[in-house]
C-alpha positions in Angstrom: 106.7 -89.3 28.9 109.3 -91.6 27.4 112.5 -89.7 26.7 115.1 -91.4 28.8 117.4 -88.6 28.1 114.9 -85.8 29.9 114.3 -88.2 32.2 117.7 -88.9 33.3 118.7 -85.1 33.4 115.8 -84.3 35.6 117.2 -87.0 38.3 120.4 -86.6 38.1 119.2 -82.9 38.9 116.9 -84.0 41.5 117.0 -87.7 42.8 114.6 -87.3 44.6 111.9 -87.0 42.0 112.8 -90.9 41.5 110.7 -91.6 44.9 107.9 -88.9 44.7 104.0 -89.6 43.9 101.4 -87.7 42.8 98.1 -87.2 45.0 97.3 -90.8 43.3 100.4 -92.4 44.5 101.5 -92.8 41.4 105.6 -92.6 40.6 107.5 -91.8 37.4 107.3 -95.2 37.3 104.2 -96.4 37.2 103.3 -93.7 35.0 106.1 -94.6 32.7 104.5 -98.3 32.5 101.3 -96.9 31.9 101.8 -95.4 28.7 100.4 -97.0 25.6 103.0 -97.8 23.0 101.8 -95.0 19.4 100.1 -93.0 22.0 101.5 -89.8 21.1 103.6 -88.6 18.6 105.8 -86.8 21.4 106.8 -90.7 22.2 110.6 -90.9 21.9 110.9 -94.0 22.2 108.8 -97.5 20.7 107.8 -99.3 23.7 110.0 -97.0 26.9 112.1 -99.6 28.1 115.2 -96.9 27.7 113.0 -94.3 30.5 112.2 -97.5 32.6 115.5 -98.5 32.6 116.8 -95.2 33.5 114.1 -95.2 36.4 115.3 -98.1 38.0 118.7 -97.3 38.0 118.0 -94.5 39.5 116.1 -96.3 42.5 112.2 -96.5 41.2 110.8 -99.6 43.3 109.6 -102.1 41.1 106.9 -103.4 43.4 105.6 -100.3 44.4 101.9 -100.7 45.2 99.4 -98.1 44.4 96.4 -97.6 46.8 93.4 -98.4 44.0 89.7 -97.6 45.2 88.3 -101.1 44.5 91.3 -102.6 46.1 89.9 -105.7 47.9 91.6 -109.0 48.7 95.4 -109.2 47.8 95.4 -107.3 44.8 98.4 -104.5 44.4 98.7 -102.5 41.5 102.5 -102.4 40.0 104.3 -100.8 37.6 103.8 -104.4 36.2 99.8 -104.1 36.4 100.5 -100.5 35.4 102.5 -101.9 32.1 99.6 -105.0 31.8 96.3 -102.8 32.4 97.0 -99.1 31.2 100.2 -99.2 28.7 99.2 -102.9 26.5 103.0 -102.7 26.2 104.2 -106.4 25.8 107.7 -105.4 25.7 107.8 -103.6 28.6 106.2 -106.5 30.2 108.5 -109.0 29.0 111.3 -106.5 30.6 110.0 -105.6 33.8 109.9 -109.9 34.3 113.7 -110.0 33.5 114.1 -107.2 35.6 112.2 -109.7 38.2 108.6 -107.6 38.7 106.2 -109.9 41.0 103.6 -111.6 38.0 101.0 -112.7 41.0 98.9 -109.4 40.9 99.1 -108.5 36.8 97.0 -111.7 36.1 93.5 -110.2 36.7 94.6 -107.4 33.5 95.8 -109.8 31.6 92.6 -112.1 32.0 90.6 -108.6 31.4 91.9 -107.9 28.5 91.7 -111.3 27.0 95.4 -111.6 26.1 96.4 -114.9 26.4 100.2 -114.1 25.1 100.7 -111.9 28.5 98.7 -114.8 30.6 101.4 -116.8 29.3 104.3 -114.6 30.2 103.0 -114.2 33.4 102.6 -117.6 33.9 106.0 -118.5 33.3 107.3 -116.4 36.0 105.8 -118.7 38.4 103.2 -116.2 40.1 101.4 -116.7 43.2 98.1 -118.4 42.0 95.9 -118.2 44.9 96.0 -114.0 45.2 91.8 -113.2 45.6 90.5 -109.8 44.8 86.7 -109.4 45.3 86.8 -112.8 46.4 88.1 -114.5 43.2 91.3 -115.8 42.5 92.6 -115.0 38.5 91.9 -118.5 37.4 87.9 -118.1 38.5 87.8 -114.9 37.2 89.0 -115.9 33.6 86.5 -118.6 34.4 83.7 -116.1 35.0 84.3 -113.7 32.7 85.0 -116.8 30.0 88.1 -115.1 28.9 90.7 -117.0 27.8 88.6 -120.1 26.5 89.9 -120.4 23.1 91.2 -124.1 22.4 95.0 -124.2 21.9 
């Protein structure tokens, strides 16, 4: 999925495509942040930034929301969560907070995966920390899961 230059033939082509979602909901976008980094070998690119870039300067909404089936409480699933949860792509993370993605609902992934160096990116963008899903904000669910306990 990441070759900028396909990618930016195809919209300049049709624009539209920029906008459209599969029966998921799921853009270019989101799928774009999905991807894991060494995934394939038909990767060209290291980490997609190039195709994500291309995407949002062709219009892709950086806070679209995808409808998720154990979507309870505030959480919203981003091309950031996408990038976070699915792709494991800290560079792409570290870009899509430049670019200025919303942090508040990527913190669950994060504290699910255990990674305390996205926590602490995410952090630093000054997220809302008082989001619930299921009830639990993402400080009680590192708390509950005992994720993110090791001493600094």
């Amino acid at each position: 999925m990441w070759d900028w230059q396909t990618v930016a033939a195809l919209l300049v082509a049709a624009p539209e495509l920029v906008a459209a979602s599969d029966p998921q909901g799921l853009t270019a976008l989101h799928r774009a942040c999905e991807v894991k980094p060494g995934s394939s070998t038909q990767l060209v690119e290291p980490n997609g930034i190039k195709t994500i870039t291309t995407l949002l300067e062709a219009g892709a909404d950086l806070e679209r929301a995808v409808p998720m089936d154990e979507d309870e409480g505030d959480f919203r699933a981003t091309p950031l969560w996408y990038a976070v949860a699915r792709g494991e792509n800290f560079p792409l993370v570290e870009f899509l907070l430049q670019r200025g993605a919303n942090a508040s609902y990527s913190l669950w992934a994060a504290v699910w995966r255990d990674d305390d160096v996205v926590c602490r990116a995410l952090l630093k963008s000054k997220p809302e920390l008082n989001l619930r899903a299921h009830g639990e904000t993402p400080i009680f669910y590192a708390a509950r899961l005992q994720r993110l306990a090791r001493p600094y």
